[in-house]
C-alpha positions in Angstrom: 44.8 -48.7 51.4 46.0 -51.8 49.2 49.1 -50.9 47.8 49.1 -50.6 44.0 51.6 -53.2 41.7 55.5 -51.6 41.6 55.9 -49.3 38.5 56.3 -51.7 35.3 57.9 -50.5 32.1 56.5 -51.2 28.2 58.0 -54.1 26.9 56.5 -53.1 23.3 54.9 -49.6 21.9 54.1 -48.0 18.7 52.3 -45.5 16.9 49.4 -46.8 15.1 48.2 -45.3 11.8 44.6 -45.2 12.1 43.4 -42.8 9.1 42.8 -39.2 8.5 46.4 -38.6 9.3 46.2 -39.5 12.8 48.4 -42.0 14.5 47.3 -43.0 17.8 50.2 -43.8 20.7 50.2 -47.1 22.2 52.3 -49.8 24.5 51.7 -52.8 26.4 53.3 -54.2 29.3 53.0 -56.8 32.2 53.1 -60.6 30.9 53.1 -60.9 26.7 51.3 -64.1 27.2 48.6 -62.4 29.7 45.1 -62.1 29.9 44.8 -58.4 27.3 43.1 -55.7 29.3 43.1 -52.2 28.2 43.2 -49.0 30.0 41.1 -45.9 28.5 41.4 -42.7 29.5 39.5 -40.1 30.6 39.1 -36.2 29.6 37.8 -36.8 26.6 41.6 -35.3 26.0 43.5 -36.5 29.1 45.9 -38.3 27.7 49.6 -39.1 28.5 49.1 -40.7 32.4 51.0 -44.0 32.8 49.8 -44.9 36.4 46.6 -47.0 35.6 49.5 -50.1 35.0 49.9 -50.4 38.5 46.1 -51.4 38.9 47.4 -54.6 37.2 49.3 -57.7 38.4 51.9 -57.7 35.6 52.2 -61.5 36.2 48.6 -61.9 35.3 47.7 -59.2 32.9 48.8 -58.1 29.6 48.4 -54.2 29.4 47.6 -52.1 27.1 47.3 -48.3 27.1 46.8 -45.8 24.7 46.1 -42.1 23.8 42.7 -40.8 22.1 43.7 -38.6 19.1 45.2 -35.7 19.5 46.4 -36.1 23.2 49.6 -37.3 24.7 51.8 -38.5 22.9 49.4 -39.5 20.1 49.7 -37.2 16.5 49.2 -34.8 15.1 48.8 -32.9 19.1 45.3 -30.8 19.3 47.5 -27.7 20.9 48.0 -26.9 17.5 44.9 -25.0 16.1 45.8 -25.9 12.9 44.8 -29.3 13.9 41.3 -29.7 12.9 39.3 -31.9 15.2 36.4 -33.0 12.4 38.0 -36.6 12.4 37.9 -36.7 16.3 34.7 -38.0 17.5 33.3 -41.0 19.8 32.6 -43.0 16.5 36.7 -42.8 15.4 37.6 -43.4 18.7 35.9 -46.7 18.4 37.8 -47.6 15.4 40.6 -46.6 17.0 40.1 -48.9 19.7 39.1 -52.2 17.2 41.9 -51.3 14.8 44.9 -51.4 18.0 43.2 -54.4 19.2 43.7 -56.4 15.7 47.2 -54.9 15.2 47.7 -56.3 18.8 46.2 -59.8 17.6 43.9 -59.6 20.7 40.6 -61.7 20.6 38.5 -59.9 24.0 39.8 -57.6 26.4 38.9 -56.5 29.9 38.1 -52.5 29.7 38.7 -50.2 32.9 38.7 -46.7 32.8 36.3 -43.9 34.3 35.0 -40.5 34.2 35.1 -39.7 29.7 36.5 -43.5 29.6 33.5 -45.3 30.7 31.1 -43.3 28.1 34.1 -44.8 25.2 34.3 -48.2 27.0 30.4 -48.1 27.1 30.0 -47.1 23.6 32.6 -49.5 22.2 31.2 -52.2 24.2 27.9 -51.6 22.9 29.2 -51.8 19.3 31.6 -54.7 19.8 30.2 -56.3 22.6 32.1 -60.0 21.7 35.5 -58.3 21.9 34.6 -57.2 25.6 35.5 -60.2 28.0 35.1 -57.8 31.7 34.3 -54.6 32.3 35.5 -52.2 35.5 34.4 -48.6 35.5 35.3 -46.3 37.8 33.1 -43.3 38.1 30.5 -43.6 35.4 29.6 -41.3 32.9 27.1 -41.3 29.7 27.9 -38.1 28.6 23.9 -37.3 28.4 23.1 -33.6 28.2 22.0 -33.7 31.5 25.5 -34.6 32.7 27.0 -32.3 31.2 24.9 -29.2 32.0 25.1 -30.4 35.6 28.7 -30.1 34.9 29.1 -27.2 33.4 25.9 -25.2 34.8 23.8 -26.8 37.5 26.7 -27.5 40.2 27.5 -24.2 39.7 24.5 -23.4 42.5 27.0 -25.0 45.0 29.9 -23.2 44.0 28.8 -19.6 42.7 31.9 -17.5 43.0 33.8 -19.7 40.7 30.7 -20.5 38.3 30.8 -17.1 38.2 34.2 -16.3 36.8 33.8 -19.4 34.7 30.8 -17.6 32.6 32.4 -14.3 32.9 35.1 -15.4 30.9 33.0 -16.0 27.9 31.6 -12.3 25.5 28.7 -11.1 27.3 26.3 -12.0 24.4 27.4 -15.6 25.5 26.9 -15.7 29.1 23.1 -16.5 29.1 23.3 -19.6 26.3 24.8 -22.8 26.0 28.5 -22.2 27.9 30.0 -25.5 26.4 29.2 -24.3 22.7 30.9 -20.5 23.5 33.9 -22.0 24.9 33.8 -24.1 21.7 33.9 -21.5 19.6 36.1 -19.2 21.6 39.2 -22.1 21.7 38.5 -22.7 17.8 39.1 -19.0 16.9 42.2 -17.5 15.4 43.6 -15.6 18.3 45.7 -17.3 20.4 45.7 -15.4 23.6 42.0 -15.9 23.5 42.2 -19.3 23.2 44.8 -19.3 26.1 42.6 -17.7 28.4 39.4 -19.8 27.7 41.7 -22.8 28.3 42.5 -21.7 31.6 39.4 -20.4 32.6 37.6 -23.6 31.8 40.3 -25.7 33.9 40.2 -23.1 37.0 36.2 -24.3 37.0 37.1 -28.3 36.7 39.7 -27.5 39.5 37.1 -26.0 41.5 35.2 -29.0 41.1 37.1 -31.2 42.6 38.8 -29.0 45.2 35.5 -28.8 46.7 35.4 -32.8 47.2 36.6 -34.4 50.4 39.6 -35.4 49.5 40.4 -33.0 46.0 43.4 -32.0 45.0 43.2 -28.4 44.0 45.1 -27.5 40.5 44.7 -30.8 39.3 43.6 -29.8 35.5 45.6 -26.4 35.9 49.0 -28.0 36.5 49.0 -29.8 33.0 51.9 -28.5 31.0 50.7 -25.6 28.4 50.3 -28.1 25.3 48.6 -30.5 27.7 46.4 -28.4 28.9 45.0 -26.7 25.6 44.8 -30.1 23.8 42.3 -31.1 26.8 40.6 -28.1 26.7 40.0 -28.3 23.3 39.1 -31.7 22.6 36.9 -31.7 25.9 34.6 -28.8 24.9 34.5 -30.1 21.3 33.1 -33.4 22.2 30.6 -31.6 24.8 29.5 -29.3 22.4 28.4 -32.4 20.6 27.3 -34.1 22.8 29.8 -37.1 22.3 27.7 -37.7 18.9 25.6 -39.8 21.0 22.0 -39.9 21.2 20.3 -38.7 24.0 19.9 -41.7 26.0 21.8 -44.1 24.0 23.8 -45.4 26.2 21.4 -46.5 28.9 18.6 -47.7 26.0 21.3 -49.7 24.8 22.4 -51.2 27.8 20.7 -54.7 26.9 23.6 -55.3 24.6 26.3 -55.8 27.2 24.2 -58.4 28.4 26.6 -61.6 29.7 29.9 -58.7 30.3 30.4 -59.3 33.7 31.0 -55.6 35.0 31.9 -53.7 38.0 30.7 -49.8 38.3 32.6 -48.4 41.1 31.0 -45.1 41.9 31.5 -42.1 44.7 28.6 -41.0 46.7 30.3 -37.6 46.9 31.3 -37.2 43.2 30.3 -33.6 42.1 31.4 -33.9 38.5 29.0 -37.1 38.3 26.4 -37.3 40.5 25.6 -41.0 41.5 22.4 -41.1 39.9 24.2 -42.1 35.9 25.9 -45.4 37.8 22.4 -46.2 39.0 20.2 -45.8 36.1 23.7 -48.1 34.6 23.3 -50.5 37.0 19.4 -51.0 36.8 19.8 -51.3 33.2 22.4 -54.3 33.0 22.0 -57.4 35.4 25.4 -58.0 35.1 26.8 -55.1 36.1 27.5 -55.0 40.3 27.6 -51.2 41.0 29.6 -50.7 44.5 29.3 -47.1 46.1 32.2 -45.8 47.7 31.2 -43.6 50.8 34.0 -41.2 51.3 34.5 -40.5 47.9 34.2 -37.9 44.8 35.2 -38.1 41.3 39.0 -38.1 42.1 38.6 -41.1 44.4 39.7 -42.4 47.7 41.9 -45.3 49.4 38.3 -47.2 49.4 38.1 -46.6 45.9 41.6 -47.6 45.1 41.0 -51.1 47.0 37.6 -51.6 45.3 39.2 -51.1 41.9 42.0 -53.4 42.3 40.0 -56.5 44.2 37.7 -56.4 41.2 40.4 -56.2 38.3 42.3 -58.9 40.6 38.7 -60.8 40.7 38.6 -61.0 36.7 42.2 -61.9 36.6 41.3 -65.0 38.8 43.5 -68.4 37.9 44.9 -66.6 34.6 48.1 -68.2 34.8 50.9 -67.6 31.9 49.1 -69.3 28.9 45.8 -69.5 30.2 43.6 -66.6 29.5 39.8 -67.9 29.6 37.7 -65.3 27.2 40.8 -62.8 26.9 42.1 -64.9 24.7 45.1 -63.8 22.5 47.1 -64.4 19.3 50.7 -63.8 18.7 51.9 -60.3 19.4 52.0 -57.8 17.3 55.9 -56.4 16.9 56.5 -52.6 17.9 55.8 -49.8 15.1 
């Protein structure tokens, strides 16, 4: 496996007021003078994870990361349940995402992210499709309905036991109907231990998941901390429920307007979360896309998967030297606030 860039520190971050009293965490390192990329995050939720800078040559790339509302160190933190989530949906995200780039005085960035992230990157790149200069996506997701009852329902044929206690935790009038919604409701109720308990029950499923992969690593949504954890839970099944406030579809019908984003979809054959089929229907959709399969791996990835993500962020980085961006063009940096 290629080894990843040695750990680089911010050199600038901020919280960014973005409305609805919400202020969204973000930082940039690497090379001020860079060409911008920006990292997005999966969950929806999953905030707070610094690693995706090491995908970047800090020489080459400006980087910029930040935390969807309510997650990481962004505020006010959705483990309170007095923090209402009505002004935390895909289409605020996006706004989120344009109003950080103009504070940042960034022209187009390169977006890489996976699993949640690629439906944001997809959507924002659909609505602001000059501002996108590259695209690498590593497992893909549309966040259709059919993705997420496979998720949340249909793989549950491979892994009963679990499914099992997954539904079980839910009232028994519940159990039969939309699981997503229930635990929606359950982790937006008054009592606390109940939320508690849906939160943990719904991670114990995402863990078994991805345990069951090759090369999982049981606990892996379990072992947030408590206010991690519930924030994720939350947000997640809120944005489920709703189905991302996306159409049915929209993603893929829209595909035509990324048209001339040169793109990478990096995708494992073995990903139980997200079957392979989303990447291809992606892939079939938008010419300029290359979709590259990785073998050995599921949705938590592989050393294959590692190497394939950094040759193709390394590929769009290509003769960037300091001062020379080509279409991720910048101007002057924002200060720190």
């Amino acid at each position: 496996m290629a080894e990843s860039f040695p750990p680089v520190e911010p050199y600038a971050h901020g919280l960014l007021d973005v409305g609805d009293g919400n202020r969204i965490y973000w930082e940039t390192s690497g090379n001020p003078r860079g060409k911008a990329a920006l990292s997005v995050h999966g969950g929806p939720g999953g905030g707070g994870r610094r690693g995706s800078r090491r995908m970047f040559d800090p020489e080459v790339y400006r980087i910029v990361l930040f935390d969807q509302r309510g997650c990481g160190e962004s505020r006010p933190h959705a483990c309170d349940p007095a923090v209402g989530l009505a002004h935390n949906t895909t289409d605020h995200l996006i706004a989120d995402m344009e109003r950080l780039r103009e504070h940042l005085g960034i022209e187009r960035w390169l977006l890489h992210g996976g699993s949640w992230g690629s439906t944001l990157i997809l959507a924002y790149a659909e609505r602001h499709p000059e501002r996108v200069s590259e695209i690498v996506i590593v497992g893909v997701t549309t966040t259709r309905p059919e993705e997420t009852d496979w998720l949340y329902r249909g793989v549950g044929r491979l892994l009963p036991g679990p499914w099992e206690d997954f539904r079980d935790a839910l009232p028994m009038a519940d159990r039969d109907g939309d699981l997503v919604a229930a635990y929606n409701r359950l982790l937006a109720g008054p009592d606390d231990e109940v939320r508690a308990e849906a939160a943990r029950a719904w991670c114990a499923w995402e863990d078994a998941v991805i345990s069951h992969e090759v090369l999982g690593r049981p606990g892996y949504y379990s072992d947030k901390p408590d206010d991690a954890l519930m924030a994720f839970v939350r947000i997640c099944a809120h944005y489920f429920a709703n189905d991302a406030w996306l159409e049915d579809g929209q993603l893929l019908r829209d595909a035509d307007r990324l048209a001339g984003i040169p793109a990478v979809l990096i995708h494992g054959r073995l990903d139980l979360a997200s079957p392979l089929k989303t990447a291809w229907e992606l892939s079939r959709a938008w010419p300029d896309a290359e979709l590259k399969v990785i073998d050995d791996s599921g949705h938590m990835g592989s050393p294959a998967m590692h190497d394939a993500t950094l040759e193709a962020i390394a590929r769009f980085g290509a003769g960037k030297a300091d001062g020379d961006h080509g279409p991720g063009g910048h101007r002057p940096a924002a200060r720190s606030s």
